[in-house]
N, C-alpha and C positions, 0 to 999 in steps of 0.2 A: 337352816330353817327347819323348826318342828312343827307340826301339823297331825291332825287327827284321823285327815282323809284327803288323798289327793287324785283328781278326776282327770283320766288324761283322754281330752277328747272336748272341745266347746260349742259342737254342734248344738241343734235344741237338744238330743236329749241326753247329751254329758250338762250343759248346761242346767237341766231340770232335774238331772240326780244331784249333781254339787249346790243347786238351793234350797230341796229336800233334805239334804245332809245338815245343811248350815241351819236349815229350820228347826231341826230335832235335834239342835243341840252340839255338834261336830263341829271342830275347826275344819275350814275346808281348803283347798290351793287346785285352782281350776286351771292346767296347762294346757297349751296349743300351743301349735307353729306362728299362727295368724289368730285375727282378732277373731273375737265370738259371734259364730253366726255367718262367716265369711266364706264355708265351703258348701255344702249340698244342702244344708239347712236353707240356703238362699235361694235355691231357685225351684224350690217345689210350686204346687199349681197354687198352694192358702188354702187348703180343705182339711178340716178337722173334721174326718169321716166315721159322722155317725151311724152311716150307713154300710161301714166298709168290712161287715162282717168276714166277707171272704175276700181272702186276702188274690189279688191277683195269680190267679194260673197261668198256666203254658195249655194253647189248645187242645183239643182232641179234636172237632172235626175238621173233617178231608178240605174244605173247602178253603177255613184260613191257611189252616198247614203248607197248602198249594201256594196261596198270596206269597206267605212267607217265606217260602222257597226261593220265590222270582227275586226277593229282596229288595221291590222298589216300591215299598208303604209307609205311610206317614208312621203307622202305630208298632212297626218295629222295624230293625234293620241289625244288620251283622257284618263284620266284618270276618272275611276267610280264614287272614290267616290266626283267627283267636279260635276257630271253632275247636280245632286241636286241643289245648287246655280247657276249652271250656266245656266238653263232651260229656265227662262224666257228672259236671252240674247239671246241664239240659237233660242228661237221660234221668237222672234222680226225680227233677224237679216237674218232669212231665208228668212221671211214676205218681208220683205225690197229687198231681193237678188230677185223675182218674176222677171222676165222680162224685163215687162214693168215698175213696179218699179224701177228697175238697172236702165233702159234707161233712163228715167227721174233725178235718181242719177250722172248720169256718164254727164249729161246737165251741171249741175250743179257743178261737180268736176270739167269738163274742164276747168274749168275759176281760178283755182288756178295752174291747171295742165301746164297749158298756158303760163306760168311766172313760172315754176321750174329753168329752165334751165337759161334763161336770169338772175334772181334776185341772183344766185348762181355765174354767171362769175362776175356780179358787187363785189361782196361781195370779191373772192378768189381773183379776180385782186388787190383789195384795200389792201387786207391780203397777198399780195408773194405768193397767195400758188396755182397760175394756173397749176405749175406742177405737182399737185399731180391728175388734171384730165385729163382723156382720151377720144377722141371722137370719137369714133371707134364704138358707140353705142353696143349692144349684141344681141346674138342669142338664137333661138329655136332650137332644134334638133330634128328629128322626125325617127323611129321607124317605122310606118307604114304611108298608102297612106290615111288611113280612118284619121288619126289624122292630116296629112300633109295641106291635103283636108280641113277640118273644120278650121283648123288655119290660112289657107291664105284666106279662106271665110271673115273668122274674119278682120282680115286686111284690106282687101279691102276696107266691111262697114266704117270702123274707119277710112283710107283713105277720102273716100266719106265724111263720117260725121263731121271730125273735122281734117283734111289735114295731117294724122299723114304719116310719110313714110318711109317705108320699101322696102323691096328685097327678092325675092323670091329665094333659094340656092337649084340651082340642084345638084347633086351627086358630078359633079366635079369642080362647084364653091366652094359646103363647103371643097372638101376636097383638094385644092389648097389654101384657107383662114386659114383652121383648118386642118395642116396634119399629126397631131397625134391624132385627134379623130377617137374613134371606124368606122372601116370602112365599119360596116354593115348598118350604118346611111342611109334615103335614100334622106336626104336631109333636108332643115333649112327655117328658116324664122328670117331675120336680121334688127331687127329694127333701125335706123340710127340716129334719131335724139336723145335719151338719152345719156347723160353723164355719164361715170365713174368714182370712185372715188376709187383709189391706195392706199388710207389708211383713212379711215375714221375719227381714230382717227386724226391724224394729220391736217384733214382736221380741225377739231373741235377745234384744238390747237393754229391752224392758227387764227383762226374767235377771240376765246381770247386773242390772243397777242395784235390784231389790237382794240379791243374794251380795255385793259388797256394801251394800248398806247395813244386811243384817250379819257384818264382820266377816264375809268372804272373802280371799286373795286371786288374785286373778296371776296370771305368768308365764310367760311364752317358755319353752322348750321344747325337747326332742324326746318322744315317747320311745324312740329307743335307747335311750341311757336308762329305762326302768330297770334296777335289778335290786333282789332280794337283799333285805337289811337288819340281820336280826330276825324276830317277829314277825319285823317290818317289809317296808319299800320303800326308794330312795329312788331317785332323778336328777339330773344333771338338769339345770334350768340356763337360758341362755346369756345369762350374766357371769357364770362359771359356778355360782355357787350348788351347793347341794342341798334340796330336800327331801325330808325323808317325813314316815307318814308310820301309821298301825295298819292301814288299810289303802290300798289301792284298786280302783276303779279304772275301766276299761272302756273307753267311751268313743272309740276312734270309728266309727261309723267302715266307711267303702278303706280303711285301713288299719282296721281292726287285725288281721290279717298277718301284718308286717312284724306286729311284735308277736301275738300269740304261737306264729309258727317259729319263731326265736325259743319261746320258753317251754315249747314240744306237745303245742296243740295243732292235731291236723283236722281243722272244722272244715266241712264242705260251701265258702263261700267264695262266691262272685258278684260281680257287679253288673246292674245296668244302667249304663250312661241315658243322661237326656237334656235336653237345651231347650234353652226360650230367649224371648226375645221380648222386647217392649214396645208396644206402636201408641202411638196419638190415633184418636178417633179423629173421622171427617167431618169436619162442620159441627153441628149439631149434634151427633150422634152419644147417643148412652147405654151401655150394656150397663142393664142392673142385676142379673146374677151372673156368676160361674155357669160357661158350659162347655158340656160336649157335644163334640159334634162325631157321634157313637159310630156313623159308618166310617167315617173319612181315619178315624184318632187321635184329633188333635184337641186341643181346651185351651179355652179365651176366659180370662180373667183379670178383673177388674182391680186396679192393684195404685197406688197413691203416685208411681213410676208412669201409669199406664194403661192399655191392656196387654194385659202377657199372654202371649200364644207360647206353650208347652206343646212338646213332642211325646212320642212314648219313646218304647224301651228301643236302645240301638246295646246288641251284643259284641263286646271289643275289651280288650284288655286296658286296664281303670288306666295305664298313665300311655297308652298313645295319642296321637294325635288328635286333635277335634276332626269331625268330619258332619258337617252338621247340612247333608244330604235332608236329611225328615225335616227339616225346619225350611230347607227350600222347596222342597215336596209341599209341606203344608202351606207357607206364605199366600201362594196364590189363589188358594180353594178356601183359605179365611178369608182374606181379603171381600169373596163374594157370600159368605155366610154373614159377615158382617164390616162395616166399611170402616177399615182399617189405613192409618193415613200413612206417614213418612215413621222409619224406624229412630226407636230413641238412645236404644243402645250403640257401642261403634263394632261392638261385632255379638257374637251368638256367646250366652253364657253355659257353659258345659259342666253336669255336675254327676255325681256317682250313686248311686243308692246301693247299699250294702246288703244283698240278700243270700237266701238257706234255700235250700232246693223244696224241704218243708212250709217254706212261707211265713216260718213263723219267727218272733228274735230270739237271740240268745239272753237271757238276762238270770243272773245269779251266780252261785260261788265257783270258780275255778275249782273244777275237779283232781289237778293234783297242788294245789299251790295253798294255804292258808293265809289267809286277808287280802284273796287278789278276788275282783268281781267282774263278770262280765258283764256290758248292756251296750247290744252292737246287732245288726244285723235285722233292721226293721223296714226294710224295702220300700215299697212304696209308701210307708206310711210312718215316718220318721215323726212328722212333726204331730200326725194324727196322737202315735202315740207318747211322746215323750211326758207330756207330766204325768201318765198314769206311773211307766215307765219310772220317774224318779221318784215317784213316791215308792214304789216295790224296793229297788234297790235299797233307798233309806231304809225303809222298815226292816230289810234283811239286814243290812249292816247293823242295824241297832240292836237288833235280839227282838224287834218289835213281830206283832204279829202281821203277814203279810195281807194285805187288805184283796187281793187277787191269787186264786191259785196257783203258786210258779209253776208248778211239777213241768206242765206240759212244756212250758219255754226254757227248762234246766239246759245248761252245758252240756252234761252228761249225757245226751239222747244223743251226743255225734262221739261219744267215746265207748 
């Protein structure tokens, strides 16, 4: 089988560069193990974060650092014996989280962050699938005045800095918006401008229909059979046969990793694991945004399955064991933020996010390899950024002009 480009990786955003490709023109063959949409694309919280200039840090002050030490928190956890390989990530990635560091990262994030939401409505409009999003943007919840305080602090700056916009929720704004959340809340912070997304997966199924509609191939194989072809690139597909391409894409998300350090890239990434779960509301009950619940670390989300309660980060080497410790941490403390009934899942879903100690992804050409691309390593914000994401890579493949600066997110900034 010959092809023009072939995308190894069906997450959203190998998906959303192989519809880009196929839109501008490119034959495309979109490989994976599993079907599209099946691995960490699946169980994100559904926020296309308009707001998510800065990309998640590692703390600096003494106070979380401490929590995280004790290692018994909903919004992170680790496992021992990974901290040994995973050392020289955390010490980078904290380096990188500094301040002043962040703010100069978060410069630089804005400009993909900028284009989530917009490159997202093109896409689902093209694909039928605007109804699976909601623009109701999501909420913080706050617990105390000292946290309430800091958070609208926050806001403001980001306001000022990059026009992001929000709503301050007093006691009887949140609890006329949200009137089955805990009523000891003493108020919220509602950011307005991110989109939500009612099912993820579906979202993702959407985006593949329209990309083999518009003469896309779809095809299970083993990204590591990639090897150099000519020009080219070639793959061993799970039916025996072989295809081969002019260009190859890198699209393997928390396994990016497997092949690139085969073909003699040593990039600085790891993963942080995270689970959720699905519950039936009680009785009557309706959450009508996304939230957080900013002290405890967990988010409740409104989802066509359910509500989904998401954990954060748990630090652990990507294929051990589940250990879904933060999810039974959290159960009981959402439960009374909001009345959460019998679970719908039959057990906890565990998925990977692919991150850079810089925070930021990798996306563009293979520093020693010609017609190989990277677009891998988008952490928390995989599905945030995916269609801006596949519109870059298309545009660099094509010789087009790239509509976002890559410089900052190049390969090369870890060679």
């Amino acid at each position: 089988m010959r092809t023009d480009t072939i995308v190894l990786g069906a997450g959203i955003v190998g998906i959303s560069v192989a519809l880009h490709l196929q839109k501008a023109g490119r034959s495309v063959l979109l490989v994976d193990r599993r079907g599209p949409g099946e691995e960490t694309s699946y169980g994100n919280a559904g926020l296309i974060q308009r707001e998510g200039v800065y990309p998640y840090g590692f703390p600096h002050d003494f106070g979380a650092l401490f929590r995280y030490a004790l290692n018994n928190t909903i919004d992170a956890s680790y496992h021992w014996n990974a901290i040994p390989k995973l050392a020289p990530f955390l010490l980078s990635y904290w380096l990188h989280s500094r301040p002043s560091k962040h703010e100069a990262i978060a410069h630089q994030y804005a400009t993909l962050i900028e284009h989530c939401v917009t490159e997202h409505d093109a896409l689902a409009a093209e694909a039928g699938a605007t109804h699976l999003l909601r623009r109701k943007g999501w909420m913080k919840v706050f617990r105390s005045a000292a946290e309430q305080d800091a958070r609208l602090a926050e806001a403001a700056k980001w306001n000022k800095e990059f026009g992001l916009n929000y709503r301050p929720l007093d006691v009887a704004t949140l609890r006329a918006e949200e009137p089955h959340l805990d009523q000891s809340l003493i108020g919220g912070l509602h950011w307005t401008d991110p989109v939500t997304v009612i099912d993820p997966l579906g979202l993702s199924k959407a985006y593949v229909a329209l990309f083999e509609k518009l003469g896309g191939k779809l095809a299970q194989g083993d990204a590591g059979t990639l090897a150099q072809d000519g020009q080219g690139w070639s793959i061993t597909l799970a039916d025996g046969t072989r295809a081969s391409a002019h260009d190859a894409v890198i699209a393997l998300g928390p396994w990016a990793d497997v092949l690139t350090n085969r073909l003699g890239y040593h990039l600085p990434l790891a993963v942080k694991r995270g689970y959720h779960m699905h519950y039936k509301p009680l009785g009557n009950a309706v959450l009508n945004h996304p939230v957080l619940d900013t002290e405890r670390g967990y988010f409740l989300a409104p989802m066509v399955k359910g509500i989904r309660l998401t954990t954060g980060a748990e630090f652990a080497l990507r294929d051990s064991p589940k250990t879904p410790v933060q999810l039974a941490r959290a159960e009981p403390i959402a439960k009374t933020l909001f009345p959460l009934g019998e679970r719908v899942d039959a057990e906890p879903w565990l998925g990977n996010r692919p991150c850079t100690p810089d925070m930021m992804p990798i996306i563009g050409p293979a520093p020693k390899h010609r017609n190989l691309w990277f677009s891998f390593g988008h952490a928390h914000h995989g599905l945030t950024l995916a269609a801006v994401t596949g519109r870059m890579v298309a545009e660099m493949v094509t010789g087009e002009k790239v509509f976002v600066d890559p410089a900052p997110f190049a390969p090369s900034r870890f060679t």
